[in-house]
C-alpha positions as a printed Julia matrix, in Angstrom:
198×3 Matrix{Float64}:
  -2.99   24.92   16.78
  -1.64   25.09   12.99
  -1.77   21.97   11.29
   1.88   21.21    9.69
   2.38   22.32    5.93
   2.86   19.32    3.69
   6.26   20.46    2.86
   7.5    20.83    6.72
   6.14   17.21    6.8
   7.81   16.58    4.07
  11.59   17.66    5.35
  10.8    15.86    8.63
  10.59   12.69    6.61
  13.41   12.98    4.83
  15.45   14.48    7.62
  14.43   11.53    9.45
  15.26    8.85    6.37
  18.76   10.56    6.14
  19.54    9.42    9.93
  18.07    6.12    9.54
  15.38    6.61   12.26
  12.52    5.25    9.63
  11.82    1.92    9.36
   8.98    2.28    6.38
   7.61    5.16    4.83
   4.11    5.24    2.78
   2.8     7.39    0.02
  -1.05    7.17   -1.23
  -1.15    7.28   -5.06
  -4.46    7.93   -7.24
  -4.37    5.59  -10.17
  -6.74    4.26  -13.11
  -7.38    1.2   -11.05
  -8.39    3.5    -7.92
  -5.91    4.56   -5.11
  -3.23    2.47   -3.65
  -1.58    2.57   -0.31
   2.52    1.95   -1.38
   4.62    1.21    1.56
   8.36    0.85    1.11
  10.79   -0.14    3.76
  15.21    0.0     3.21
  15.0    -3.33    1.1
  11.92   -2.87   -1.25
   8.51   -2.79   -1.2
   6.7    -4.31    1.58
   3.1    -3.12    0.84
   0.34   -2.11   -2.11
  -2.98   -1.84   -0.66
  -6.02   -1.25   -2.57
  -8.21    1.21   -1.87
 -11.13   -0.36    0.19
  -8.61   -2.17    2.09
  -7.93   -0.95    5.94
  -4.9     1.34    5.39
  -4.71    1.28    9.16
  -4.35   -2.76    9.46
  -2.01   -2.36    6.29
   0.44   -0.17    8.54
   0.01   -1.73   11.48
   1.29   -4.91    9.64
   3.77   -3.07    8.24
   4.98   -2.23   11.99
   5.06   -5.43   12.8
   7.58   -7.01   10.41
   9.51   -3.65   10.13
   9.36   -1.39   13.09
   6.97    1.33   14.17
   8.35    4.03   12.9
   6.77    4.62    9.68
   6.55    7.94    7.93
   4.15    9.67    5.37
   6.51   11.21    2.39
   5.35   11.62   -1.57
   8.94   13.05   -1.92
  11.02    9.92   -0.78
   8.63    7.37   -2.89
   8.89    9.92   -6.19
  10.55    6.93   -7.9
   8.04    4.11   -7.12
   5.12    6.61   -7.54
   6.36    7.67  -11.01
   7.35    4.03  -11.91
   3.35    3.09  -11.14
   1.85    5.69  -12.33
   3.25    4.98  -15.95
   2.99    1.14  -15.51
  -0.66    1.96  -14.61
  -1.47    4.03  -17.7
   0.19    2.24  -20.13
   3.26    4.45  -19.95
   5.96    1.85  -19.71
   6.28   -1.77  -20.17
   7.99   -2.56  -17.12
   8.05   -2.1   -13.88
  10.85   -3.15  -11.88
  11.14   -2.34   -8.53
  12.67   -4.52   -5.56
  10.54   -5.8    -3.16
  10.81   -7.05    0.37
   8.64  -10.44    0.57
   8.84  -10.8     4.52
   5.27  -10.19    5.69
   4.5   -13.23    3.65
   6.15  -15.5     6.32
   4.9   -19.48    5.54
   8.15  -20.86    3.5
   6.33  -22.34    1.15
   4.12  -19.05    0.04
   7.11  -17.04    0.18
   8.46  -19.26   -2.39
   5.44  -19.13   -4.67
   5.61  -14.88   -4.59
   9.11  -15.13   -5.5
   8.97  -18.14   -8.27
   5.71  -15.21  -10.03
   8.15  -12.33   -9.73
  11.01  -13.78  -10.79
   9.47  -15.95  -13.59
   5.82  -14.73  -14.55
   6.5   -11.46  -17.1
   4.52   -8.61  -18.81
   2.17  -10.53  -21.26
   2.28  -13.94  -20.04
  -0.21  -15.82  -17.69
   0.22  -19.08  -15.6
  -2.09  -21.73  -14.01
  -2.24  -22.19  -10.23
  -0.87  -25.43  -10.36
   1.96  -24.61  -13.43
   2.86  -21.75  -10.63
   3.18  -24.46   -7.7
   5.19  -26.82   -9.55
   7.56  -23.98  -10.06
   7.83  -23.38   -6.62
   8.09  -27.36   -6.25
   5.05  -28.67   -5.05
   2.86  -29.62   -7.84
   0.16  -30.73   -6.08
  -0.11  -27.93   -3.84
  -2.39  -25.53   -6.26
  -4.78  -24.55   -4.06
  -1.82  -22.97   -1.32
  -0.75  -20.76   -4.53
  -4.29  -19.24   -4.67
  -4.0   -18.56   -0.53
  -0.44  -16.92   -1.59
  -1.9   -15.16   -4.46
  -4.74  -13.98   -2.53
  -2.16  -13.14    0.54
   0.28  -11.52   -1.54
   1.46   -8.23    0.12
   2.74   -6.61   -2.79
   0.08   -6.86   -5.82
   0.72   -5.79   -9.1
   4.41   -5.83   -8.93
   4.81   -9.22   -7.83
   1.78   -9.96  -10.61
  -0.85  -12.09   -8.88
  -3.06  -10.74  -11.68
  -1.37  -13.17  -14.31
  -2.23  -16.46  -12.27
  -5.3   -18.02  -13.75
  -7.27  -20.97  -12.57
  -6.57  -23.87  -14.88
 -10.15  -25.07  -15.5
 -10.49  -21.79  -17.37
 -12.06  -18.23  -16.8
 -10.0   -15.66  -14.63
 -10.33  -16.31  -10.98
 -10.06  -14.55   -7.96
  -8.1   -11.49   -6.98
  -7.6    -9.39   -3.81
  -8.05   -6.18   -5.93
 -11.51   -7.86   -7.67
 -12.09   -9.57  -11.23
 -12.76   -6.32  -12.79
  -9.1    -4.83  -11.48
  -7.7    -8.39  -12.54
  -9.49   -8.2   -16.15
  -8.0    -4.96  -16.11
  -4.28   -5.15  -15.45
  -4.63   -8.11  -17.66
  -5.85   -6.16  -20.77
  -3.18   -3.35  -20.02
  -0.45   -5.94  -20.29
  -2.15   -7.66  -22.96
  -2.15  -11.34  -21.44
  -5.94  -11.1   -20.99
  -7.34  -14.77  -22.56
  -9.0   -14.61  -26.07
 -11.54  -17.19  -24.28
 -12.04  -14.13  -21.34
 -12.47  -11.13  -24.0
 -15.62  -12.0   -24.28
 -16.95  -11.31  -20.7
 -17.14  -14.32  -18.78
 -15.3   -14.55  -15.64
């Protein structure tokens, strides 16, 4: 048997997305911070998984919250792929691109992923517990790092720009070096962190 040609896959996606019978489709994307699995579904972003996480658990999640039918297409993500690609390499300063928060269900990490995207810009940082007061619970600083490190979306809702307050830069799902980073690129990377320490 033939395998398909990547364009016939191609018009089968977006045949498919023109009759609504997609509930997600999903693009890989090679970028200076490795490849990323981008998943978007008909209100936003859902998904941005690094590469050494389980694309296979990523979609299945995906499925869950969405719907099983989820389609492979570069063609119908051109937009977010080209808007990442020059966030990524220090193309553009901004990168603004609706996302779709629901496979972060817990209210109250919901709340803290939508308090960083909606407050936290390009070039600024914020504390773990300046983050949870935001979302109105200032006591609850350690749940912000479990939201953080939950948080479906990376990069554009900015998990990178949460720091620990104590000092030094913290965990990340993506790693410290991918944190240092996307921290340098947006030039919100600590004087007290150029250094090296982590």
């Amino acid at each position: 048997m033939t395998p398909l040609s990547d364009s016939l896959l191609e018009s089968v996606a977006a045949a498919a997305a023109r009759e609504g019978l997609v509930d997600a489709v999903f693009t890989r994307l090679r970028t200076p911070i490795g490849r990323l699995l981008v998943v978007q579904g008909p209100q936003g972003l859902v998904r941005i998984g690094f590469e050494e996480e389980s694309e296979d658990r990523a979609l299945a999640d995906v499925a869950r919250a969405l719907g099983p039918r989820i389609v492979a297409s570069d063609r119908q993500l051109a937009t977010e792929r080209d808007a990442l690609s020059a966030y990524l390499e220090g193309d553009t300063i901004a990168l603004d691109l609706p996302v779709d928060l629901r496979l972060m269900a817990p209210p109250f990490r919901h709340a803290v992923l939508e308090q960083l995207h909606a407050t936290v810009q390009r070039g600024e940082t914020v504390t773990y517990g300046e983050l949870a007061a935001r979302a109105g619970n200032p006591k609850a600083a350690r749940a912000v790092g479990t939201a953080c490190a939950r948080n479906p979306i990376p990069i554009v809702v900015p998990c990178h720009r949460v720091l620990p307050g104590t000092g030094g830069i913290g965990k990340y799902g993506g790693g410290p070096a991918r944190k240092r980073t996307l921290l340098e690129l947006e030039g919100a990377l600590p004087t007290s962190l150029t250094l090296g320490s982590t």
